[in-house]
Every structure is written in structure tokens, then in C-alpha cells.
C-alpha positions in Angstrom: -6.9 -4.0 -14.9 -3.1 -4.2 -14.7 -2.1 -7.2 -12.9 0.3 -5.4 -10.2 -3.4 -3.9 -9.6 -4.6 -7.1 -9.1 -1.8 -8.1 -7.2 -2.2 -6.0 -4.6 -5.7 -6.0 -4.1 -5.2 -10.0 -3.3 -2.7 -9.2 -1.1 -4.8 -7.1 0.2 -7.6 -9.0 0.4 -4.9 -11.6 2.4 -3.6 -9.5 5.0 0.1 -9.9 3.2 1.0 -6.7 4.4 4.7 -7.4 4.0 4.3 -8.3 -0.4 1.7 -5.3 -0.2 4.2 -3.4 0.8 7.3 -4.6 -2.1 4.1 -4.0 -4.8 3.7 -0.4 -3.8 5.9 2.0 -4.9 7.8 3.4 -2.7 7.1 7.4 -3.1 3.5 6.9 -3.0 1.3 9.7 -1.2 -2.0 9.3 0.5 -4.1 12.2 1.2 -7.3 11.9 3.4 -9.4 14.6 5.3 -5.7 17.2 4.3 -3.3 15.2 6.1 -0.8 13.7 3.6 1.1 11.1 4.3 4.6 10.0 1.9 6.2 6.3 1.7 4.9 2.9 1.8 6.1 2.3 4.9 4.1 4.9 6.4 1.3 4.2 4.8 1.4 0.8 5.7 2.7 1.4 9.6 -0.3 0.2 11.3 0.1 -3.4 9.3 2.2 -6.1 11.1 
């Protein structure tokens, strides 16, 4: 496994929502149930 994999899944794991957030690039796309949502920042919203 890559270690910016790894990485982020401990930060993860942490709650570090704000180094989750520089480890993700920042034109990633999540799509779930057809609703897609674009940026990290979005993704991560609901994170403090």
C-alpha cells in the first residue's frame, strides 16, 4: 500500500480531519446512491 494510503487512513482513523484533508487531492469525486459530490472540501464538510 502506498504510504499517502496509509497516511490517510491513520488520519482517518484519528479524526485529523484538517491533514485528511491536505492528503486528499483536491479534485477528488465521490459518488454514492448517484449523487456526486467534487472537492475535498466538500467531501469533508461535515468534519470539524
Amino acid at each position: 500500500m502506498d504510504q499517502v494510503v496509509v497516511d490517510v487512513l491513520d488520519a482517518v482513523e484519528r479524526q485529523d480531519w484538517s491533514t485528511v484533508r491536505l492528503l486528499l487531492h483536491p479534485y477528488l469525486h465521490w459518488t454514492q446512491d448517484g449523487v456526486v459530490v467534487r472537492g475535498r472540501t466538500k467531501i469533508t464538510a461535515d468534519r470539524p
